[in-house]
N, C-alpha and C positions, 0 to 999 in steps of 0.2 A: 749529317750531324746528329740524327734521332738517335742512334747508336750511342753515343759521347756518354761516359761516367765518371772519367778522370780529365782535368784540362791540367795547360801550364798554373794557373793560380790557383785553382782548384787545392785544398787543406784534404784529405784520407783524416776519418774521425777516429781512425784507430793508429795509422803510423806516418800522423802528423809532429808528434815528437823526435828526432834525431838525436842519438847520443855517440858521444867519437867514444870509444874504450881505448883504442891505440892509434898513433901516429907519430912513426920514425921514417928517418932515411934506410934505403935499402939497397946493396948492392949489389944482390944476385935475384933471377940472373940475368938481369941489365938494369942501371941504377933507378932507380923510380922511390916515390914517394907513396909508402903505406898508409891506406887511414883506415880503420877498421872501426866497425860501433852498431849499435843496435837502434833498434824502434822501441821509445818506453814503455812499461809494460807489457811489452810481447815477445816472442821466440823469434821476430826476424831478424836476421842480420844480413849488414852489408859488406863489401867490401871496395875500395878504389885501389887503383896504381895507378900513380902518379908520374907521367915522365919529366927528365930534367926541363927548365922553361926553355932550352934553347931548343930540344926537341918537337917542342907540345905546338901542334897546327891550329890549335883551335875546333875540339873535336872528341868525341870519347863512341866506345864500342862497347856493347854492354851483353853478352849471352846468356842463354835463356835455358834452362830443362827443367821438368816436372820434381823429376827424382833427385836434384840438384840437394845432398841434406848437407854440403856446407859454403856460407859466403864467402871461400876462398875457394881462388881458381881449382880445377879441376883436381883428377878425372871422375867425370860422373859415370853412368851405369853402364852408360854406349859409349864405346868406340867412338868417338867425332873425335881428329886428331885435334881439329880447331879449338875444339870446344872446350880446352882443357888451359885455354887462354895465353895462347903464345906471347909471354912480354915484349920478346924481340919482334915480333910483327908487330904490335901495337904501337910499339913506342918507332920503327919502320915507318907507322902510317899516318906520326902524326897525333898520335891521340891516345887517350888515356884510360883503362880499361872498369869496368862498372862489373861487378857480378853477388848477386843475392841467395841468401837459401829459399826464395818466395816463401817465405815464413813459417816453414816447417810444417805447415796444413796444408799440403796436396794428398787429397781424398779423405781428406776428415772430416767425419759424419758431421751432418750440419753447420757445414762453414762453410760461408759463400763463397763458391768457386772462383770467383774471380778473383780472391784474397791472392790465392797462388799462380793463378792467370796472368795479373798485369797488376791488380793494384799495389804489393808489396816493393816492385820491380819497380813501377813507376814512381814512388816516391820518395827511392834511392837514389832514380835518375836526378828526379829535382833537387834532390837534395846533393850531388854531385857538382851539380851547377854553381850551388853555393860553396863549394868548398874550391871549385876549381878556380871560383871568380878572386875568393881572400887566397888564395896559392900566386894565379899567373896575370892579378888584376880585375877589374871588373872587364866582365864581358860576356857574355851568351853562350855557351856550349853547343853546338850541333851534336845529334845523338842518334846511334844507331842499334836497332835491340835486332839481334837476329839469335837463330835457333832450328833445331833440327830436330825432326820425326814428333816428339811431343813436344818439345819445344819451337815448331813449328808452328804448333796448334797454337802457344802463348803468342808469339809473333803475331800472328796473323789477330789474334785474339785481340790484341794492344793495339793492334794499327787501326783494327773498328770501332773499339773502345775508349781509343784516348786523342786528345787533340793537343799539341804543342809541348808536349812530352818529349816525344821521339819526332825526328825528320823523316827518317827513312826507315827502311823495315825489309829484314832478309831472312825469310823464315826458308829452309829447306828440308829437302826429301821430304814433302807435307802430305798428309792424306786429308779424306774429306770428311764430311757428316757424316757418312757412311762406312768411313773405315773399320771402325769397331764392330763388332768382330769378324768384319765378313770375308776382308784380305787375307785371316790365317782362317777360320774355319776352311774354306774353299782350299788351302792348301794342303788342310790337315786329308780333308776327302780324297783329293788326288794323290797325295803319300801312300796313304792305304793300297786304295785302288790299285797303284801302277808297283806297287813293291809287293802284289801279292804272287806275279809271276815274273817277278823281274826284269820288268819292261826297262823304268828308267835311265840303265846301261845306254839301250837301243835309243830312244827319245834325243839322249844327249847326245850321241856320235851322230844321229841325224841332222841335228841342227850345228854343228861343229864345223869349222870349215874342211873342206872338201867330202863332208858328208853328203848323206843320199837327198837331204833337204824333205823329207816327209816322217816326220816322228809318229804319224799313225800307220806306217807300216806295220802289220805284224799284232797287231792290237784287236783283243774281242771290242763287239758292242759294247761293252758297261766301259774296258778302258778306253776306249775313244770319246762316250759321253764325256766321262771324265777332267779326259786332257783338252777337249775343248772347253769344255765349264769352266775351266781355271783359266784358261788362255781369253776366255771373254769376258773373264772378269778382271785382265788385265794383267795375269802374271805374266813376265816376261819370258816368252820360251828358252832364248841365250841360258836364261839361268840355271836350268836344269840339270848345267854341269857339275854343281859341287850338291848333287840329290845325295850321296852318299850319306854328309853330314847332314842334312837338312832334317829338320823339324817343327814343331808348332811356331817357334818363333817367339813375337812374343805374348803370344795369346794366354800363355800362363800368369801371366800378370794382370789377364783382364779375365781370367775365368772365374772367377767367384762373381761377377755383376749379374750373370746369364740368370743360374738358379735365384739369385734375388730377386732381378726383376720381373722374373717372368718361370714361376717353382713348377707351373705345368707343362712345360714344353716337353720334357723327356719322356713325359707319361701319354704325352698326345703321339708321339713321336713314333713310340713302340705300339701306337695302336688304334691309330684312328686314320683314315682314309685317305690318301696325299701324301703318308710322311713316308722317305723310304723304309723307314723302320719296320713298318704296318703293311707293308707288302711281304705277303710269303715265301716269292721267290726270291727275295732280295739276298745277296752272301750276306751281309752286314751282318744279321740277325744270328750266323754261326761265328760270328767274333765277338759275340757279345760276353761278358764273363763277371763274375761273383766271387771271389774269395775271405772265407772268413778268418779269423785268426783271434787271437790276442796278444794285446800291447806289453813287450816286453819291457821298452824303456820308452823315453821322452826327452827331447831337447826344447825345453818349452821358453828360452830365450832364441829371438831370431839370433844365427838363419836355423829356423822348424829343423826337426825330425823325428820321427817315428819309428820305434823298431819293432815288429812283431817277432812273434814264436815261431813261425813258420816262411819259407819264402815263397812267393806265389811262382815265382820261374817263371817271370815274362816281365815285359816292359809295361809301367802302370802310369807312365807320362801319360797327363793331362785326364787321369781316370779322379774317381774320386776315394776320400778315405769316410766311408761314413761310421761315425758310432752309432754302437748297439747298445752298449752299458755303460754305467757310470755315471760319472759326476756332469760329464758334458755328452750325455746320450738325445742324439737327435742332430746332431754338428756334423756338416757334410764338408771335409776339407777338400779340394782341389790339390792333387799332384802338380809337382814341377816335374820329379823323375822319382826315379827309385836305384837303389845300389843293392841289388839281390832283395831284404827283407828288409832294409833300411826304408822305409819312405821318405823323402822331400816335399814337405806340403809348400804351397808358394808365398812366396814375400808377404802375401797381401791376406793371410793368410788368417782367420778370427783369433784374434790372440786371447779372449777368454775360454774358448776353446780348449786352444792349446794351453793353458795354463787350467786346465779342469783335468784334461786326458791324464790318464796315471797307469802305471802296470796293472796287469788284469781284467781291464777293461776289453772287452769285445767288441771289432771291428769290423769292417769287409769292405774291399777294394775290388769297387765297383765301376765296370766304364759304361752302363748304360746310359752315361752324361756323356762321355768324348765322345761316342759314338755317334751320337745323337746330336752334336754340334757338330761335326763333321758337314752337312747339310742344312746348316741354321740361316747361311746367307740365302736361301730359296724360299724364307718363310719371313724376309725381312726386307721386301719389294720397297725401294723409295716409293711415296706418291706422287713426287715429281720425275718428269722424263728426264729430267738437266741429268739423273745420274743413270749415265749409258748403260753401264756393265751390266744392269738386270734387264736390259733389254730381252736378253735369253729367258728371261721365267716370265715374259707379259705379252699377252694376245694382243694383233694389228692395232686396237684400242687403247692400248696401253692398262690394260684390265691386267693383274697378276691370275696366273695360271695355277700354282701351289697354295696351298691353304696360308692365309696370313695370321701371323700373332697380333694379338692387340696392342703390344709394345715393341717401340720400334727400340732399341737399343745404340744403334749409333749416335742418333744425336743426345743422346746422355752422357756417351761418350767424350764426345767432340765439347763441351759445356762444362765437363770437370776439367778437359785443358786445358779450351781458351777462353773461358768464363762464361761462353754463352754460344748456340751454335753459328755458325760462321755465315755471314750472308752477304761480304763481296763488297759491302759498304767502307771502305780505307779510308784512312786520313794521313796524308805524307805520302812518298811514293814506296811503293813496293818492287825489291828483286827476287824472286823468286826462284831457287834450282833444285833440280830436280833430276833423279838419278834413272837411267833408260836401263839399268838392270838391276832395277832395287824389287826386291820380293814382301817386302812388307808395307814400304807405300807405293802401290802402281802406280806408276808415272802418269795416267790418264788423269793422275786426281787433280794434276798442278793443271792440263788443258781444263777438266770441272772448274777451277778458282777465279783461271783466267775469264771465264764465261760468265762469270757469279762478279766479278769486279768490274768487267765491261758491262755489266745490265744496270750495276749500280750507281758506278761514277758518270755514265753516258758520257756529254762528250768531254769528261774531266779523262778521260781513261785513258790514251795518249800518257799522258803527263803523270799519269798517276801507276802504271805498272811496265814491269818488263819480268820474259821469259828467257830462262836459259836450263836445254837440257842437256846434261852432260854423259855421254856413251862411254859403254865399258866402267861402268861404277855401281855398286850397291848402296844401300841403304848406310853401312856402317862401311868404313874404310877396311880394307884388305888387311885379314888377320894370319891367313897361313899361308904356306907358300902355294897350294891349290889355288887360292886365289890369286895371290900374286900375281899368276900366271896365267890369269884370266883378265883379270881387274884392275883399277890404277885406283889411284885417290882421289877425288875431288874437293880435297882440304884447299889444294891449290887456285881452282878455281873458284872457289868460296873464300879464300882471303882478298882476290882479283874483285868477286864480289862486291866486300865491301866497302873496297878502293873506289870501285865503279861508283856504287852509290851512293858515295861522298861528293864525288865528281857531280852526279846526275844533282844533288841535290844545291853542292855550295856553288855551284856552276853553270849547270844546267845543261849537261851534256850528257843524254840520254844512252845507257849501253844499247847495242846491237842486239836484239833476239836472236833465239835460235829460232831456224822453217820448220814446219813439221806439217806432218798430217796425222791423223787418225783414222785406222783404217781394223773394225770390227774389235775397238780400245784397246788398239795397240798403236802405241804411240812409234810413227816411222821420222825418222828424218832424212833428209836428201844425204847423196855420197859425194860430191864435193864441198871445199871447205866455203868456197864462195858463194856456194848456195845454199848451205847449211848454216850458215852466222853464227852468231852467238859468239863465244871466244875459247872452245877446245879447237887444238889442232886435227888436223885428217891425217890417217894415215893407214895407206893402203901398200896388202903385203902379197909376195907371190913368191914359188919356188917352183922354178924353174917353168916357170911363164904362167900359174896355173895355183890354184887353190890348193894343190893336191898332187904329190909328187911319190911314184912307186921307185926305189930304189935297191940294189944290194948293200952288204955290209962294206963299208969303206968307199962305195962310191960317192961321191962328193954332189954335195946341192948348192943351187946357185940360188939366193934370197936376195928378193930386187923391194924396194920398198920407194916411196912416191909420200912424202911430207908435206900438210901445206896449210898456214892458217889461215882463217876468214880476215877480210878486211879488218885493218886496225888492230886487230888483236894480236901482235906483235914479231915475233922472229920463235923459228924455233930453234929450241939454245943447247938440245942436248936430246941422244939417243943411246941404247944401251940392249944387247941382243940377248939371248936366254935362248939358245939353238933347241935346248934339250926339254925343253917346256916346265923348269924343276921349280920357276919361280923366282929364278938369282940369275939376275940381270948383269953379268959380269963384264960381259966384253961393249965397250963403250965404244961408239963410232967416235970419228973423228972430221969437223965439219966448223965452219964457221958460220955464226949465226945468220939464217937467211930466212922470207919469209915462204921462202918454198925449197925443198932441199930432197934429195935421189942418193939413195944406200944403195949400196946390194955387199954381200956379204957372200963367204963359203965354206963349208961345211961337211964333216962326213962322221960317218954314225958308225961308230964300232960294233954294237949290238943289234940284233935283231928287236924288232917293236916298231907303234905307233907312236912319234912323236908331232908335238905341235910347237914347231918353232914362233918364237914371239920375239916383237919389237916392241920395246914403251919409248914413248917421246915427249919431250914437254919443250914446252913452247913460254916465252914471257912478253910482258906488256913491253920493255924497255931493251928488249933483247939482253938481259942480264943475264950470263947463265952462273955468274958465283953466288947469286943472290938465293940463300933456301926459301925465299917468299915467294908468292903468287905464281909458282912454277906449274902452268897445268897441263896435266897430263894425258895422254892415250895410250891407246895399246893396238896392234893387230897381232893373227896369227895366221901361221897355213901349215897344212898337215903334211908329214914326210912320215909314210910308209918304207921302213927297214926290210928287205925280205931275210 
């Protein structure tokens, strides 16, 4: 309870006032009750939906993200399908949905982080309670705050911070203290590295099924450091499929912190003892580059741009823009991208700055900053061991090997999203998920939380958290059909989620974890479904007995597949084939719900190629399969070689 800043009775001296602006009936799109209104005096707002009273179980859902800039449901800046506040699941579940702008101050210069953390959020909740009690009677709300990647951080942030607020808490795809910046730097190094001879190709067929299973085939020294430094800091290898589009991610959103907090690193970097920069033989040091120009025009309301006279002819993502002249000379902007001569400085980006910059003014886009972050996670050793992944840059004593900064940067990070850095201390129980092929929060981070909550609740811990990790999913739900064809969603098991930890809380019936192990922070889990718990389905694929099938044009493949969920976690309700690996899941099996179920399918390939035929599957609590709720999914693949 040391932690606790907000209780149930607990008054916020700032948005202790409630004011409704709006409340009608609404009928799309499913009938609910709007109430909309602000906090007096301030820029926060809230909003409720209301379901009819024969619907409403006693109960509300409330979602959480940083960059969330309006109190009406979604979509915010990610991808979460959930998160965009599905009415029909809610009103589905029983319960009535909660969602805030956290007050329009996420990252604004001196203003207590928690404002946007949990305080604003949490005294919507309560203030929900009141309105739900004059709607459906007097009576107590149960409440559930969940959130993903930064809004993970809030979740998790509120569940330390607040007591009798929230019951339960399901923050996902979450990173740790340490996430900032070190899960994209460590990417950005390896992008480099492995795209300077065009490894990446090779890395991904290796680890593809029926590939050769060693992605450092073929690979010099520098690219093998490389690809293990990323792999030990927890990047999912699987992922490396879609490297084509892959990029910094979202580190362009946190690249201005770096130079503020710490203006000497680039200069120690390029030349002080330790840093690869300062090594002679290092390549890095011939990719480094300087272009000057002058500012032809300005877009100095977001979203930024810049246009100079000249085009650099090259990509200047995540380099910087610095002035030389003018009104704002000395202003180092951070690239998002560039479009030839066009610069994109980022969201986050000094708006006196940009509203100073004018034509004429002389600039130069410089990357001895990207560069130079590329390897910053090596100069930002936790002091504690709990955070494994730097195990690689620390002597048998846990002594760092790399030269260290004096400023650690993560936990600044992790502090402006969940108001304070995160130390494992909950209040209510926590469900937690977490994505086995997410590139931006390493799935190791959610095993870190789980270690950080067990040290803290002791023997409350039981009672107080559960894990679920879910395979074949990224960070953000599947956007192209590349991925599609890779990937599934995990909206579904994240609505199942919240279901569970309604269950867990108004009931007391604890969901199943997922097993896992940790093995060099890579998070593995077992190959059946009854060994592997939690509540995704299993499902394993083969062609023609084998991972890996060599064929002519027109000869036909025979696709065997073996479905089956963990205990309790219900029937699987539907499966859908994609032979040609394009994405588009067309041809639907036909089966009646079971909680174990055996396809095979056949197939023949008029063209010559490598194809990866795929099966997705989803499986429900109730074995519903009309029901588009709590459907969750999997995927397998195996590869069919065309001659």
């Amino acid at each position: 309870m040391n932690g606790i800043t907000v209780t149930a009775r607990s008054v916020d001296p700032v948005y202790g006032e409630a004011v409704i602006d709006v409340e009608e009936e609404r009928a799309e799109p499913v009938p609910h009750r709007y109430v909309h209104g602000h906090f007096a005096g301030t820029e926060a707002r809230f909003s409720f939906y209301f379901p009819p009273p024969e619907k409403y179980e006693g109960r509300f859902i409330h979602n959480t993200y940083p960059m969330a800039v309006s109190a009406d449901i979604g979509p915010f800046p990610i991808q979460f399908e959930v998160a965009i506040g599905d009415l029909g699941f809610t009103v589905a579940s029983g319960a009535y949905y909660v969602q805030t702008n956290n007050g329009g101050l996420f990252r604004a210069a001196g203003v207590d982080p928690a404002i946007a953390a949990y305080r604003v959020n949490a005294a919507a909740a309560k203030f929900s309670r009141t309105v739900a009690a004059r709607i459906y009677g007097e009576h107590r709300s149960y409440g559930y705050l969940f959130g993903g990647s930064g809004g993970a951080y809030q979740t998790m942030g509120a569940a330390e911070a607040t007591s009798g607020v929230w019951d339960g808490f399901l923050p996902f795809v979450p990173g740790c203290n340490h996430a900032i910046p070190s899960m994209f730097t460590v990417r950005m190094h390896a992008l480099r590295v492995l795209r300077r001879r065009d490894r990446l190709p090779g890395i991904a067929d290796a680890l593809a099924p029926g590939g050769s299973g060693d992605p450092y085939a073929n690979l010099d020294a520098e690219e093998v450091t490389a690809l293990r430094e990323v792999t030990r800091m927890g990047f999912p290898p699987r992922a490396w499929y879609r490297h084509a589009g892959m990029d910094s991610g979202y580190f362009a959103n946190i690249s201005g912190m770096i130079p503020q907090m710490d203006p000497g690193y680039a200069e120690d970097f390029w030349s002080q003892p330790g840093y690869l920069g300062a090594d002679p033989d290092a390549e890095i040091r011939d990719e480094r580059f300087a272009f000057a120009a002058g500012v032809a025009a300005v877009s100095a309301e977001p979203p930024w741009s810049v246009t100079l006279d000249a085009d650099p002819a090259r990509d200047c993502a995540n380099a910087h823009l610095v002035v030389l002249s003018g009104a704002a000379e000395g202003a180092s902007l951070p690239l998002e991208a560039n479009e030839g001569a066009r610069m994109r400085p980022i969201a986050t980006a000094d708006a006196t700055a940009m509203a100073a910059l004018a034509p004429g003014d002389r600039v130069c886009v410089d990357n001895s900053w990207a560069l130079a972050l590329e390897t910053y996670h090596r100069h930002q050793v936790p002091p504690e061991r709990e955070y494994y992944a730097w195990d690689q840059f620390r002597e048998g004593d846990g002594a760092p090997i790399p030269p260290q900064r004096t400023v650690l940067v993560g936990p600044t990070g992790t502090a402006n999203a969940a108001g304070a850095v995160l130390t494992g201390a909950v209040n209510g129980k926590v469900l937690v998920l977490a994505a086995l092929m997410d590139i931006d929060a390493y799935p190791w981070q959610a095993d870190w939380y789980r270690s950080r909550v067990a040290a803290a609740t002791g023997a409350d811990f039981d009672d107080r958290f559960a894990l679920w990790f879910i395979d074949r999913a990224h960070h953000e739900n599947p956007l192209d059909a590349l991925q599609r064809a890779h990937v599934v969603s995990f909206s579904g098991a994240l609505q199942q989620g919240l279901r569970d930890l309604a269950k867990w809380v108004e009931h007391g019936v604890k969901p199943a974890e997922t097993h896992y192990r940790v093995e060099d922070t890579q998070v593995i889990v077992p190959g059946g479904a009854a060994e592997r718990g939690g509540i995704q389905p299993v499902v394993e694929l083969s062609v023609n007995g084998a991972d890996r099938a060599e064929v002519a044009v027109g000869e036909p493949v025979t696709l065997t597949a073996t479905i089956a969920t963990p205990p309790g976690a219900g029937q699987v309700v539907s499966a859908a084939w994609d032979f040609e690996g394009t994405g588009t899941f067309a041809d639907r099996a036909a089966f009646a719900p079971a909680e174990a179920v055996a396809l095979s399918a056949s197939h023949a390939y008029a063209r010559p190629g490598t194809y990866f035929a795929a099966l997705t599957v989803s499986a429900q609590r109730e074995g519903d399969a009309d029901t588009p709720y709590a459907q969750v999914r999997n995927l397998a693949q195996a590869r069919v070689v065309v001659r």
